[in-house]
C-alpha positions in Angstrom: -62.2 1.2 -157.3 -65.6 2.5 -158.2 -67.8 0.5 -160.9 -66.9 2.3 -164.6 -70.6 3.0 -164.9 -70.3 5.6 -161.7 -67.7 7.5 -163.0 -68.3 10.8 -164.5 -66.6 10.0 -167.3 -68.4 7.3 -168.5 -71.5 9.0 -168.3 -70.3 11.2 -170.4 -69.0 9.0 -173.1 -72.5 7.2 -172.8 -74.0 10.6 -173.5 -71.5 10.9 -176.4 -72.6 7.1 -177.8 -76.3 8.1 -177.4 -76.0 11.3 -178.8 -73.8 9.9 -181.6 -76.6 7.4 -182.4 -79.3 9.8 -182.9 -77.1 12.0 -184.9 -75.6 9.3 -187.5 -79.3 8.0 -187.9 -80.3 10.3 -190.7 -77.0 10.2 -192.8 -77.6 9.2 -196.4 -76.6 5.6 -197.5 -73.7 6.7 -199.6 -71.7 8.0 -196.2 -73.5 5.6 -193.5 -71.2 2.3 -193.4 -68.1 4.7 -194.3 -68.7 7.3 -191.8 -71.8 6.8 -189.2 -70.5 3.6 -188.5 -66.8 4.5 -188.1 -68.4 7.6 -185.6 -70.3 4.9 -183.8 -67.6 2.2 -183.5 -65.5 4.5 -181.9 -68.0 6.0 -179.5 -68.2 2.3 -178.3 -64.8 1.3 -177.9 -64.7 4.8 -175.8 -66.7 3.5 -173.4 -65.2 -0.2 -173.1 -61.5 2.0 -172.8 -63.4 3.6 -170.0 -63.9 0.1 -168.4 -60.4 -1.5 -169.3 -58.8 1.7 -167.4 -61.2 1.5 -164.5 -60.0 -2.3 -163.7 -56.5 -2.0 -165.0 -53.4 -1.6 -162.6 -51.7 0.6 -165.5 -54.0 3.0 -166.5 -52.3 5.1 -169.1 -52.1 2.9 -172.4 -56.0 2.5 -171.8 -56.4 6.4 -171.4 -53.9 7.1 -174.4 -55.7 4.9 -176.9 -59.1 7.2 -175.5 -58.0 10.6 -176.0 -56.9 8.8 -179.5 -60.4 7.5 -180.3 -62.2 11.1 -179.3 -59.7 12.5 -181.8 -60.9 10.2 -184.6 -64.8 11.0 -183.8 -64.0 14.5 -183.7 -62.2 14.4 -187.0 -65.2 12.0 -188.5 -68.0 14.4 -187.0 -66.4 17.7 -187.9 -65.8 15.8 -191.5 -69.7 14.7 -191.7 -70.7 18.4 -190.8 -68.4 19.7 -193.6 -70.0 17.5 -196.6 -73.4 18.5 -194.7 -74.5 15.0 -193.7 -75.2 16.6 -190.1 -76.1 19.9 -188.5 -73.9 22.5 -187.2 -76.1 21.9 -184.1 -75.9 18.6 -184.2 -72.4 18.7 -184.8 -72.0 21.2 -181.9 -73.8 19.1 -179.0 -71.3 16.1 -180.1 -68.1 18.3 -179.7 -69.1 19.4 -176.4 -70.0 15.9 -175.0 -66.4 15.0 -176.1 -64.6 18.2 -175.1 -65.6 17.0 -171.5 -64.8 13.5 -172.2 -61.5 14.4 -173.0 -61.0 17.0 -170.7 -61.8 14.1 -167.6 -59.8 11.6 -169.3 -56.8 13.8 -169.6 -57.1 14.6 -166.0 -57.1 10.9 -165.6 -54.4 10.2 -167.4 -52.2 12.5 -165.5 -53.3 11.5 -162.0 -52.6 7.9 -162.9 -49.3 8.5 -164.3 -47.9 10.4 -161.6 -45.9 8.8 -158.8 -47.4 7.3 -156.2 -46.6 9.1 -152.9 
């Protein structure tokens, strides 16, 4: 078992969180605590998810609830990009970063849930 912070993965994620932080920075009051902070929470707990699977036996609850949390900041991003609170750019740079993480973590997810040979 590697440390979480050498896996691809998590760099990524930590990319997302950083990227995330920067983006939510200049949202207006009105939509900060209700959406910048919901984008940000869930950015984090990506990342600790990241750890929980690395140093769990059973993988795949840990990996689920991931891929369930990108949903929600993709959802919460693509929503702050409609009202106009962020850039299409800006909204586009964040999309990528968690197109990849969910691309690795569904890769994850099915090489952990496959029988062991």
């Amino acid at each position: 078992m590697s440390f979480h912070t050498e896996l691809p993965i998590y760099r990524k994620a930590y990319e997302l969180l950083s990227t995330v932080v920067v983006i939510t920075r200049n949202i207006p009051r009105d939509f900060k605590k209700l959406l910048g902070d919901k984008i940000r929470d869930e950015c984090l707990e990506i990342t600790v998810l990241i750890f929980r699977a690395n140093i769990c036996r059973d993988k795949v609850p840990h990996i689920t609830d991931l891929i369930e949390k990108l949903q929600i900041v993709e959802l919460t991003l693509r929503l702050a990009c409609d009202m106009k609170l962020i850039s299409h750019g800006q909204y586009a740079s964040a999309i990528n970063l968690t197109q990849d993480v969910g691309r690795q973590a569904g890769g994850w997810k099915k090489h952990s849930a496959a029988p062991a040979t």
